[in-house]
GUKE-184925 format. One line per field, with one value per residue (C-alpha): residue number from 0; residue in three letters; x, y, z. Coordinates in steps of 0.2 Angstrom, whole numbers, plus 5000, padded with zeros to 4 digits. Example, Ala and Ser with C-alpha at 12.3 -4.5 7.8 and 13.67 -1.06 7.14 Angstrom:
<bamars>
n <- 0,1;
res <- ALA,SER;
X <- 5062,5068;
Y <- 4978,4995;
Z <- 5039,5036;
</bamars>
This chain:
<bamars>
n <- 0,1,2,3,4,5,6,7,8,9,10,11,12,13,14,15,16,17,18,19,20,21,22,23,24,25,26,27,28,29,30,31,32,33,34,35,36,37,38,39,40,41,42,43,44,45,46,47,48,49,50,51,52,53,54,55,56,57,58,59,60,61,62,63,64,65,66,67,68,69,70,71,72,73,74,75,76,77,78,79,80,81,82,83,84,85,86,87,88,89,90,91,92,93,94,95,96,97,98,99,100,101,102,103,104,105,106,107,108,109,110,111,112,113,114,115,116,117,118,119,120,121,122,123,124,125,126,127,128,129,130,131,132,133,134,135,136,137,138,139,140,141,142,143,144,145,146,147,148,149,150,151,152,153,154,155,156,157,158,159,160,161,162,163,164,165,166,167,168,169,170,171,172,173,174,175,176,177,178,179,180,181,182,183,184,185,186,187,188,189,190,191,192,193,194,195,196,197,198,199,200,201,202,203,204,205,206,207,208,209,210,211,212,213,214,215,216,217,218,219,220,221,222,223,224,225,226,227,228,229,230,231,232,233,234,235,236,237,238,239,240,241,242,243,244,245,246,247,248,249,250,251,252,253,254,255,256,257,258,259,260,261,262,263,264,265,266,267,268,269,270,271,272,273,274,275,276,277,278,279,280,281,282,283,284,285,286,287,288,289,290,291,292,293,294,295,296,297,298,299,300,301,302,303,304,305,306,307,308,309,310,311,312,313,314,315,316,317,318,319,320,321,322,323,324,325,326,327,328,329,330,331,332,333,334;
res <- UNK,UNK,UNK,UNK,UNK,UNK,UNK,UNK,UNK,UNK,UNK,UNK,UNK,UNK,UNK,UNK,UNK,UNK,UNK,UNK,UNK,UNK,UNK,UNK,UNK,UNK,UNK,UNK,UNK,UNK,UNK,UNK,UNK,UNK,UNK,UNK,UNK,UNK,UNK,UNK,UNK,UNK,UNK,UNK,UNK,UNK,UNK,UNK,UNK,UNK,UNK,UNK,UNK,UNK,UNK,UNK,UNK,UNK,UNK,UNK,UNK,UNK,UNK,UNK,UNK,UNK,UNK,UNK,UNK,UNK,UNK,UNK,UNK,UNK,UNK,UNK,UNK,UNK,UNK,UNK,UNK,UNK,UNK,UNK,UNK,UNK,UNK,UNK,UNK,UNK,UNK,UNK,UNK,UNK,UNK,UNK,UNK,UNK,UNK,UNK,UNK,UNK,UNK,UNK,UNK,UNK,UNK,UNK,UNK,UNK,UNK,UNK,UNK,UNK,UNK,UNK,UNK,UNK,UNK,UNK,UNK,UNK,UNK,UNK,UNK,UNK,UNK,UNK,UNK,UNK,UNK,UNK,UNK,UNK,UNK,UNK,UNK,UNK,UNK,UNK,UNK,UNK,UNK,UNK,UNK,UNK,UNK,UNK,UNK,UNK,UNK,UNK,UNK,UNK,UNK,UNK,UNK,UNK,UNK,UNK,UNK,UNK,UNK,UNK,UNK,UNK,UNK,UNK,UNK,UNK,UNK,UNK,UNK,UNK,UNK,UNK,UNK,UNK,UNK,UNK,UNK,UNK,UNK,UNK,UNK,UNK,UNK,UNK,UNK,UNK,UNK,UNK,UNK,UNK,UNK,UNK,UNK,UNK,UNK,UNK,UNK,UNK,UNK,UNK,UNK,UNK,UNK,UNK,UNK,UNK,UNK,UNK,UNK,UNK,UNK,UNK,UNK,UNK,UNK,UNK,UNK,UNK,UNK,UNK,UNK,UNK,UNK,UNK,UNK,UNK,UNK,UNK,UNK,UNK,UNK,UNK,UNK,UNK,UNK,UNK,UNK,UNK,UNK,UNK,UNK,UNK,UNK,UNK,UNK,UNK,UNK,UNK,UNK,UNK,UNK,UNK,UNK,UNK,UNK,UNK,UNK,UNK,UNK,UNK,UNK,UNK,UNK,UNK,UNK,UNK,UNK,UNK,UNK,UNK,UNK,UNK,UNK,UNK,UNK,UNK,UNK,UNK,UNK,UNK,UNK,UNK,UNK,UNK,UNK,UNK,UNK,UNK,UNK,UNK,UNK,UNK,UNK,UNK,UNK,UNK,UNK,UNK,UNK,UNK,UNK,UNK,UNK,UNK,UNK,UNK,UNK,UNK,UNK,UNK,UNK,UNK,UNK,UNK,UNK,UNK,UNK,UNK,UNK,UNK,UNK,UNK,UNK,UNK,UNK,UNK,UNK,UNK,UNK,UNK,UNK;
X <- 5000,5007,5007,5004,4987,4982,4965,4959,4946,4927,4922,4912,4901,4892,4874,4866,4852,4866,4864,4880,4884,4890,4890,4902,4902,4895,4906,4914,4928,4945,4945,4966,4975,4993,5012,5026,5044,5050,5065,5074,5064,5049,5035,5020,5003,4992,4976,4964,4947,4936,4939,4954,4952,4949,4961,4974,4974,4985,4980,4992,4986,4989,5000,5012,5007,4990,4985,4972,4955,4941,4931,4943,4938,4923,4930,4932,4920,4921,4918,4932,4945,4957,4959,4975,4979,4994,5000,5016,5030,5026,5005,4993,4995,5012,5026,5034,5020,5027,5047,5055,5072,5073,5059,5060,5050,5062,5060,5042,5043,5053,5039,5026,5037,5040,5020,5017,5028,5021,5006,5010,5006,5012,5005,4992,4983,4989,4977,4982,4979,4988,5005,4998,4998,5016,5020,5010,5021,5037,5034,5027,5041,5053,5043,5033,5034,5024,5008,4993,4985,4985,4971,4977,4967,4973,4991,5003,5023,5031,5039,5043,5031,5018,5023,5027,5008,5001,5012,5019,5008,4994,4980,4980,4973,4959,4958,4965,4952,4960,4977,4978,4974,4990,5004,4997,5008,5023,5031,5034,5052,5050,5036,5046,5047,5034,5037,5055,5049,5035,5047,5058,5043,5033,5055,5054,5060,5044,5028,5017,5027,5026,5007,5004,5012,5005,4986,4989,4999,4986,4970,4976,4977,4960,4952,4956,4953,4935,4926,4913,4922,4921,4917,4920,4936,4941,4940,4951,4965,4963,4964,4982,4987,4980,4990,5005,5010,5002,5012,5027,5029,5023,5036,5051,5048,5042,5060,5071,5060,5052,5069,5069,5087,5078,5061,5057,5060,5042,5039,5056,5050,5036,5041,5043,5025,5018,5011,5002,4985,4979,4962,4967,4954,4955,4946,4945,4945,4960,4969,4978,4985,4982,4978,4993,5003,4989,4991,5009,5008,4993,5006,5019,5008,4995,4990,4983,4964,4961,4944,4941,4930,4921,4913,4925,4942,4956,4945,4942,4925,4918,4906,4909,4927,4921,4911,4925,4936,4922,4920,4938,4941,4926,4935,4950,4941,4945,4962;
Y <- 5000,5017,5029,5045,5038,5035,5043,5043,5028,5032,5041,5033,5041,5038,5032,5020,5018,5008,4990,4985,5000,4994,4999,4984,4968,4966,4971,4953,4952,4945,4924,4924,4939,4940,4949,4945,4952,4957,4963,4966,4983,4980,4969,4971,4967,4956,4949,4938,4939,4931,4912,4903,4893,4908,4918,4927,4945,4958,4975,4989,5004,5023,5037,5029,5028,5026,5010,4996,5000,4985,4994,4987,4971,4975,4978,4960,4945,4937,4920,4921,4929,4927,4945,4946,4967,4971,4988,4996,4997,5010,5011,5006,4993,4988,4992,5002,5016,5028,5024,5029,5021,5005,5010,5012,5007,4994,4988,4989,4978,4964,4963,4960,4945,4941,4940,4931,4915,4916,4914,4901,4911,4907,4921,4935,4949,4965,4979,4998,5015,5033,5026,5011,5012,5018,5002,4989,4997,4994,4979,4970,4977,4968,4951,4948,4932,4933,4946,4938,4954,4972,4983,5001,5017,5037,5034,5040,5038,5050,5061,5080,5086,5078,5082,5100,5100,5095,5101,5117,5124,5118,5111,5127,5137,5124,5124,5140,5138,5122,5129,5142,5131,5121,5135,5143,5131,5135,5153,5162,5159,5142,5141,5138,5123,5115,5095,5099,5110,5099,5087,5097,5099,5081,5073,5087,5081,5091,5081,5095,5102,5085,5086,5102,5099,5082,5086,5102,5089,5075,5089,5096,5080,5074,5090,5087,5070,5069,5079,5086,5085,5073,5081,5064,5062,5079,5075,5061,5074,5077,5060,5062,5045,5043,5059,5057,5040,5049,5064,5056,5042,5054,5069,5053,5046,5063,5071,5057,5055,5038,5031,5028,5029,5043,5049,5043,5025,5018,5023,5018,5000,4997,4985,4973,4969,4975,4958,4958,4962,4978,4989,5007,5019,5037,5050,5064,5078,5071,5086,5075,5063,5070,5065,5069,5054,5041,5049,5046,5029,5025,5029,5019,5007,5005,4987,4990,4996,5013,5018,5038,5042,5058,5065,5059,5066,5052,5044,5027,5029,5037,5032,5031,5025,5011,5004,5003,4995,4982,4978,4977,4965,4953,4952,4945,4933,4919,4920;
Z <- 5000,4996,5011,4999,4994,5011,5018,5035,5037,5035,5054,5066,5077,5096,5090,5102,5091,5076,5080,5080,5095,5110,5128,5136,5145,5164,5178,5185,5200,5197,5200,5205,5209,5217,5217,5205,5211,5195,5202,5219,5222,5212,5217,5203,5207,5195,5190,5181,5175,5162,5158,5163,5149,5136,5125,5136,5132,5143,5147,5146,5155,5154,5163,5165,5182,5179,5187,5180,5188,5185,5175,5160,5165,5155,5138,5135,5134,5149,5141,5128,5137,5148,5154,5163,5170,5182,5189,5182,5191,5206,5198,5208,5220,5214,5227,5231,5229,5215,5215,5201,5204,5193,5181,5163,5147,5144,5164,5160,5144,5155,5166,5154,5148,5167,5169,5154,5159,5176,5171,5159,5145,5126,5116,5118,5112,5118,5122,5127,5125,5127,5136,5133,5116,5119,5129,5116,5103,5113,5117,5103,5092,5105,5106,5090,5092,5107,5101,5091,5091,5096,5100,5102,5108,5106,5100,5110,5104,5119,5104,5109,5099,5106,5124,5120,5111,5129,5142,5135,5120,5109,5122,5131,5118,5117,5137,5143,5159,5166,5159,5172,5185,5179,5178,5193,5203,5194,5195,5179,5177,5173,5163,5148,5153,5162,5161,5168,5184,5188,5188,5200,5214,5211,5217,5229,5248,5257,5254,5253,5239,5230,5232,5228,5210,5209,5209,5197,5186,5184,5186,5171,5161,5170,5164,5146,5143,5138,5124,5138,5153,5164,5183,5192,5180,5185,5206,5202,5202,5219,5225,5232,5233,5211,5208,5218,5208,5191,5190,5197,5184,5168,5171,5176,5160,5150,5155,5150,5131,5138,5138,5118,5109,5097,5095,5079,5086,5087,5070,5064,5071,5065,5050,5064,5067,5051,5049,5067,5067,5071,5076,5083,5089,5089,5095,5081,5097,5107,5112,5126,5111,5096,5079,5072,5081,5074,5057,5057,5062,5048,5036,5042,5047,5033,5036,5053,5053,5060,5068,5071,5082,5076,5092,5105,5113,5122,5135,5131,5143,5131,5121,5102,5111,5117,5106,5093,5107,5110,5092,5090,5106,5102,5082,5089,5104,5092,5087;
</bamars>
């Protein structure tokens, strides 16, 4: 296929009233959960859901540092899948709570191989979104060999022009409300830079400094992630435990470039696992990870299959979102 004669996809759009719309699979609990020690500091939590019997499939979640809630649980049949979910290194209920020592993409990509012979696994689909996408990418470019699949939502390739694009200038023309609310907590002499000196006060040694930073940090995201804001999204800013391990990880790996050796190198890559099968979703309104990083993969990339959301911004709760990840998830059940 020639990348020059590339279009984007026909749009979809949120209509509950198309038959083939889809709102997601009941809530159900985890049937084994436990702790791997993936290394002498890192102890990662883990669990399973679904069928024990079903197709593995391993969930990547956001942030970094984002944690995997169980409301992901229900983007997957419960009868075909094998839904296995851990916490990053320092996310969630991994330990130690947000430690940045000893954590790297690349640390990130052995666990997942560390969890996948634990569990016995041979092969599985991989699912992620925003630095999960970032992650899937990493991974899968590492250990082909390992991915039947990969489902991936509001691409995100840690490139400075996409963090410069959120954190510096680019969203805040779009939300110059929330923006405010951001810089306050930084004084006007290093505003240039606002990933490096939120990095300096979410490593500071007084806690209230750290927590100061850390809510502004991860409001800001939280304001921006959904086309109509999410309130409920928005308090999870302030949840200082959430946002302490959120902003902590992001601005770690946001100030040393995701530890990639150039920032083309996820694109460069991607003839790797051209042959893997692919769905991506994309909300046409992400102003958190924006278009532009899912067009520059679906020309390098033009095998996989692209779905744009057209009345949808980054959140993968939202609705036209999805739907396209449920219908992508149920297409590879069988695989």
């Amino acid at each position: 296929m020639n990348p020059d004669s590339l279009t984007i996809p026909p749009h979809t759009k949120h209509d509950p009233d198309c038959p083939d719309f889809r709102t997601g699979y009941p809530p159900i609990e985890a049937y084994e959960t436990g702790f791997l020690q993936v290394s002498d500091l890192h102890n990662i939590y883990w669990e399973q859901s679904g069928n024990p019997n079903g197709n593995p499939v391993v969930v990547l979640h956001g942030g970094p540092g984002g944690g995997c809630p169980p409301s992901y649980r229900t983007y997957f049949d419960p009868a075909k899948y094998r839904i296995i979910m851990f916490d990053q290194r320092g996310a969630g209920q991994s330990l130690p709570f947000a430690e940045l020592k000893e954590n790297t993409t690349w640390d990130l990509v052995s666990d997942i191989e560390k969890v996948r012979v634990h569990l016995g696994v041979e092969k599985w689909v991989v699912f992620g979104g925003s630095w999960g996408s970032t992650l899937s990418l990493s991974y899968s470019q590492k250990h082909r060999d390992r991915v039947k699949a990969l489902v991936l939502r509001g691409i995100f390739m840690c490139r400075r022009s996409e963090l410069q694009f959120f954190y510096q200038e680019g969203t805040s023309h779009l939300f110059p409300d929330a923006w405010e609310k951001y810089i306050a907590v930084i004084p006007e002499v290093e505003r240039h830079d606002m990933i490096s000196a939120y990095y300096r006060r979410v490593t500071d040694d007084d806690p209230a400094v750290r927590l100061e930073a850390a809510k502004a940090w991860t409001t800001w995201e939280m304001s921006t992630s959904n086309l109509i804001p999410n309130e409920a999204k928005i308090a999870q800013g302030e949840d200082p435990k959430f946002a302490e391990a959120f902003a902590r990880i992001e601005t770690h790996y946001f100030v040393h470039g995701a530890f990639m050796r150039n920032d083309q190198q996820l694109l460069e890559d991607v003839d790797k696992i051209k042959d893997v099968p692919c769905t991506i979703v994309q909300g046409r309104y992400d102003v958190v990870c924006p278009m532009k990083s899912c067009w520059d993969l679906h020309r390098a990339w033009p095998e996989a299959d692209v779905k744009v959301v057209s009345d949808a911004g980054h959140s993968m709760s939202e609705p036209g979102i999805k739907s396209e990840l449920l219908k992508a998830t149920d297409k590879y059940a069988d695989l």
